[in-house]
C-alpha distance (Angstrom), angle and dihedral (degrees) to the residues before:
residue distance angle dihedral
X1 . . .
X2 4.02 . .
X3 3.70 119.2 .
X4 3.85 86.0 -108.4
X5 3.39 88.4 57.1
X6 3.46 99.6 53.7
X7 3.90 94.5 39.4
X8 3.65 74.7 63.1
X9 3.39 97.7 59.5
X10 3.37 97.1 40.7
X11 3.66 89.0 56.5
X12 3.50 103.0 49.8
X13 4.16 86.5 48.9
X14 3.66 92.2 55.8
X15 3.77 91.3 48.1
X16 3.42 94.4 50.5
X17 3.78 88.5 48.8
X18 3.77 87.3 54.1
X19 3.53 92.7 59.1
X20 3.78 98.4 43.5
X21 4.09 81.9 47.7
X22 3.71 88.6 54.7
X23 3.56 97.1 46.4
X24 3.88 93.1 52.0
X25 4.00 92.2 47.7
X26 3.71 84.4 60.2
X27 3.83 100.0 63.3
X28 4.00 114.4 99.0
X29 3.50 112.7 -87.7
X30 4.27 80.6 -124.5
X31 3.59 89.1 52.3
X32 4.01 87.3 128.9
X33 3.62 120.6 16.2
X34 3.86 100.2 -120.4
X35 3.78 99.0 73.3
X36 4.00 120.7 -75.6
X37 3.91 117.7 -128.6
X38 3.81 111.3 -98.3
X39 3.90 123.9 -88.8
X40 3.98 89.8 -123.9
X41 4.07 91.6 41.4
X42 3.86 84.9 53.1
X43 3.65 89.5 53.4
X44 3.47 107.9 42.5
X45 4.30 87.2 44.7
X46 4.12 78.0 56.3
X47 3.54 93.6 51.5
X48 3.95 102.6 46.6
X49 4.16 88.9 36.9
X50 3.63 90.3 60.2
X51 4.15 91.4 48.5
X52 4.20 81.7 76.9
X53 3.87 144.2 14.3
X54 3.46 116.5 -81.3
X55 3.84 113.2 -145.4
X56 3.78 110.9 154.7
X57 4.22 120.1 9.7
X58 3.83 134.6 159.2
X59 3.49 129.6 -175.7
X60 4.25 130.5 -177.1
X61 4.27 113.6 -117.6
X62 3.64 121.9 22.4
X63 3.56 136.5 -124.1
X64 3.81 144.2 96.2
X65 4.19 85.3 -9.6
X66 3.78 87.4 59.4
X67 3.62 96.2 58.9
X68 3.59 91.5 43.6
X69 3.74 92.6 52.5
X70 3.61 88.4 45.0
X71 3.43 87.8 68.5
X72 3.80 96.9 38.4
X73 3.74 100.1 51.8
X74 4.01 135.3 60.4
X75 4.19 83.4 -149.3
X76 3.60 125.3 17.5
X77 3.61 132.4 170.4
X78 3.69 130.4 -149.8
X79 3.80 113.7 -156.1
X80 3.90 97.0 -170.2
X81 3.70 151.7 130.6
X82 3.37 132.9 -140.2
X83 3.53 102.3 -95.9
X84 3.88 111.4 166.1
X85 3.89 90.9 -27.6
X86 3.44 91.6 -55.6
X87 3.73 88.0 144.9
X88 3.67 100.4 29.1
X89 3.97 89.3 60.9
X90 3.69 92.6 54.5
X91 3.32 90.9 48.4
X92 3.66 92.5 54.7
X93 3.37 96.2 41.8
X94 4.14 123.0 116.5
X95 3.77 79.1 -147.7
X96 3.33 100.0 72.2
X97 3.79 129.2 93.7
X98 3.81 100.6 -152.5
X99 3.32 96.2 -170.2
X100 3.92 95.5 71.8
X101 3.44 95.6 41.7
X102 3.95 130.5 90.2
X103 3.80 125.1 -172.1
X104 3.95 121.0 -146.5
X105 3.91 97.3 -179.0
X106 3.91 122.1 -156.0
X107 3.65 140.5 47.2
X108 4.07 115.2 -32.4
X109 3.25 90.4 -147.1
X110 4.50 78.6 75.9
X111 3.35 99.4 18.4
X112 3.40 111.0 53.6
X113 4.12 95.1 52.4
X114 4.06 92.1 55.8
X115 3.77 83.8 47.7
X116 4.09 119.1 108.1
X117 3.54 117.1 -164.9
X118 3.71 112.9 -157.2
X119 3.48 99.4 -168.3
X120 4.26 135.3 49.5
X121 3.62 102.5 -97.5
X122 3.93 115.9 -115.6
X123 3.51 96.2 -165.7
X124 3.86 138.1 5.8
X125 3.90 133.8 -173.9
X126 3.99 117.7 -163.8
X127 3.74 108.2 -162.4
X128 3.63 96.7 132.0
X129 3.93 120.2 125.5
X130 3.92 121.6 -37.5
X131 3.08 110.8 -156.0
X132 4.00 108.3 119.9
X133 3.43 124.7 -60.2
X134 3.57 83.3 8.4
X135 3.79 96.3 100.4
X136 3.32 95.2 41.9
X137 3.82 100.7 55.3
X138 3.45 88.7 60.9
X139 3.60 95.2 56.1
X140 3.36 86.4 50.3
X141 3.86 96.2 56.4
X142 3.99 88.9 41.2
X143 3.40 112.0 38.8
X144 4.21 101.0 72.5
X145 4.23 85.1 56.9
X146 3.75 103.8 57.5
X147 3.35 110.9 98.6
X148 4.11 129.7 -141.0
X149 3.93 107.3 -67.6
X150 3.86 94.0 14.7
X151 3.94 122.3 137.4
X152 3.76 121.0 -111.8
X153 3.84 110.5 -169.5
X154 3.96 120.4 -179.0
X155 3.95 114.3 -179.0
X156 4.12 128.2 -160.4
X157 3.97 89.6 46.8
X158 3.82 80.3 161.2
X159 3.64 93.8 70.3
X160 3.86 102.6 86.4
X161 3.73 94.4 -133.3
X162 3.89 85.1 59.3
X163 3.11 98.4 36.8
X164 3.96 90.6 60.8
X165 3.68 85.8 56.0
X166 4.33 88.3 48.6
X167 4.33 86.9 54.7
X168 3.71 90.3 48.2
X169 3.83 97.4 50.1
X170 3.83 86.5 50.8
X171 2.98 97.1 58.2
X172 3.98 107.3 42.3
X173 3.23 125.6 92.9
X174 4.08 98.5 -123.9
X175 3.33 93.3 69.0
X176 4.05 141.3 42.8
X177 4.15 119.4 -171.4
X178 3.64 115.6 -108.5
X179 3.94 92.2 -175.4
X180 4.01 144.7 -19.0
X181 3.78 106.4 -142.7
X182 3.92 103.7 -168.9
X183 3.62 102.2 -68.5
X184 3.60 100.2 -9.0
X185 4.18 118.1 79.6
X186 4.04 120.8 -164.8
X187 3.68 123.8 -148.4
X188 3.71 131.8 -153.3
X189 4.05 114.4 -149.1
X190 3.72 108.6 -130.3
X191 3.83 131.5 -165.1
X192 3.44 100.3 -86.6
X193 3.57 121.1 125.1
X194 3.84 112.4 -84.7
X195 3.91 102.6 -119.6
X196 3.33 125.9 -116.6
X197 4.18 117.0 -87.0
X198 3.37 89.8 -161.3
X199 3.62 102.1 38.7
X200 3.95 129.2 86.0
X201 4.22 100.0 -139.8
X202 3.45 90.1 148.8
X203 3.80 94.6 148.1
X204 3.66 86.6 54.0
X205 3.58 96.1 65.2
X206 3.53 120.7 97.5
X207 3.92 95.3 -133.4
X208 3.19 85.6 60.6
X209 3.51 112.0 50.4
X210 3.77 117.1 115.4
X211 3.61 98.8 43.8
X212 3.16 104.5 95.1
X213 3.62 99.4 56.7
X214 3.72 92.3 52.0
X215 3.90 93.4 61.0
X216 3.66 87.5 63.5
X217 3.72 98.0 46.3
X218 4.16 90.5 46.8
X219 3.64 90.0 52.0
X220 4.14 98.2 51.4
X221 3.95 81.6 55.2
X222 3.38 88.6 56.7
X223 3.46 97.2 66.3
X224 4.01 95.2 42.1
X225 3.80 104.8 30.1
X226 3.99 128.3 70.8
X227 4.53 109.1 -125.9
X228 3.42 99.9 -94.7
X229 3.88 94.8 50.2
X230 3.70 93.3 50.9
X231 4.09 93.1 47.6
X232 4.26 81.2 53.1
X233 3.67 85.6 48.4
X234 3.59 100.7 48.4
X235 4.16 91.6 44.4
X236 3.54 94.0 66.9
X237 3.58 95.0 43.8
X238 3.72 89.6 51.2
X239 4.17 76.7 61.0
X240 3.84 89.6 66.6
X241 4.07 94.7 50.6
C-alpha cells in the first residue's frame, strides 16, 4: 500500500470515527440512570485514544464510553453491572460494535480479582462504584497490566473518595497527567518501574514522602514541649505535607 493510500485509509477511519463520536455526544446525558460519562470526557478520551493503537482496554460501568471504546479498540472489556440498564442500553444500542466488546457482569469488587488479563492493557477507564475502597481496589487490580505509554482515565474526581485516588496518581511516579477534563483526569503510564503488588514500599512512594522525617521531629517535641504545644506544632507541619 502507498502512503497515499494509507493516508486514505486513515482518513476515511477518522471520519467515520467522527461521525460515530457525534452520534454518541447526542444521547441524553440520562440516557441510563447510573450517571453517563460527560460530553467533554467523551471527547477528550477520543482525542488521546486516537494518538495510539488500541489493542486490548477495559474500563468499570458502561455507557456512552463503552460504545466509544467499542469503536476504538480491537478487544475491549466491560467489567460492569447492571446498574439502571447501564448495560442493557449498550447492549441495545445500534452504536455498538459487538464484536469488540466483552462483558464481565457483576460487582468489580468480585469480578475483577478472578479476572486474567492476557494482554498489557492499552487503555483503562475506572468508573466503577465509589464508595470507599471501592476505587482503589480497582486500581489495585489494574494498575500492574498497563503497559508503558498506556492511558489511565478515572472519572468523578469530585467525589472525595476518588478524588483521593486523583492526588495519589499525581503524585506517583508511574504515571504523569495528560489532561483533567472537568471531573474526569487522564493519566499517561511512564517508564517507571511498575511497583510491586505484593510488596509494602510505602516509603518509596512519592505520596508518601515526607513522613517519615516528621515522626522523628514530633517525637523530639515530645520530650521538650507540653501537649498542646506539640498538637500546634504538628498542625502546621501537617501544612507542608
Amino acid at each position: 500500500m502507498s502512503s497515499h493510500s494509507g493516508a486514505l485509509v486513515a482518513d476515511v477511519a477518522s471520519s467515520r470515527g467522527t461521525v460515530v463520536l457525534t452520534r454518541i455526544l447526542a444521547l441524553p446525558q440520562n440516557w441510563h440512570r447510573a450517571g453517563t460519562f460527560p460530553n467533554a470526557a467523551l471527547e477528550t478520551l477520543d482525542l488521546l485514544a486516537r494518538r495510539g493503537e488500541l489493542n486490548h482496554t477495559m474500563e468499570t460501568g458502561s455507557g456512552r464510553s463503552t460504545l466509544l471504546l467499542s469503536h476504538l479498540s480491537s478487544h475491549h472489556t466491560v467489567f460492569s453491572i447492571d446498574d439502571g440498564n447501564s448495560i442493557a442500553n449498550v447492549r441495545h444500542s445500534e452504536l455498538l460494535n459487538v464484536n469488540a466488546v466483552t462483558f464481565v457482569e457483576g460487582p468489580t469488587q468480585q469480578t475483577l480479582s478472578k479476572y486474567t488479563f492476557d494482554h498489557p492493557l492499552d487503555f483503562a477507564l475506572l468508573d466503577g462504584p465509589h464508595a470507599y475502597p471501592f476505587p482503589d481496589l480497582e486500581y489495585y487490580f489494574v494498575y500492574p497490566h498497563l503497559r508503558v505509554g498506556g492511558l489511565l482515565v478515572i472519572d468523578d474526581i469530585h467525589i472525595p473518595t476518588v478524588r483521593n485516588l486523583y492526588r495519589f496518581l499525581c503524585k506517583d511516579a508511574m504515571f504523569e497527567v495528560e489532561a483533567v477534563t472537568r471531573n474526569t483526569a487522564f493519566f499517561r503510564r511512564t517508564s517507571a518501574p511498575t511497583f510491586d503488588p505484593l510488596g509494602d514500599g510505602w516509603v518509596d512512594q512519592n505520596y508518601n514522602k515526607g513522613i517519615q522525617h516528621r515522626h522523628p521531629t514530633i517525637k523530639k517535641l515530645g520530650r521538650v514541649f507540653p501537649v498542646p504545644v506539640r498538637r500546634v506544632v504538628s498542625r502546621v507541619l501537617a501544612k507542608f505535607r
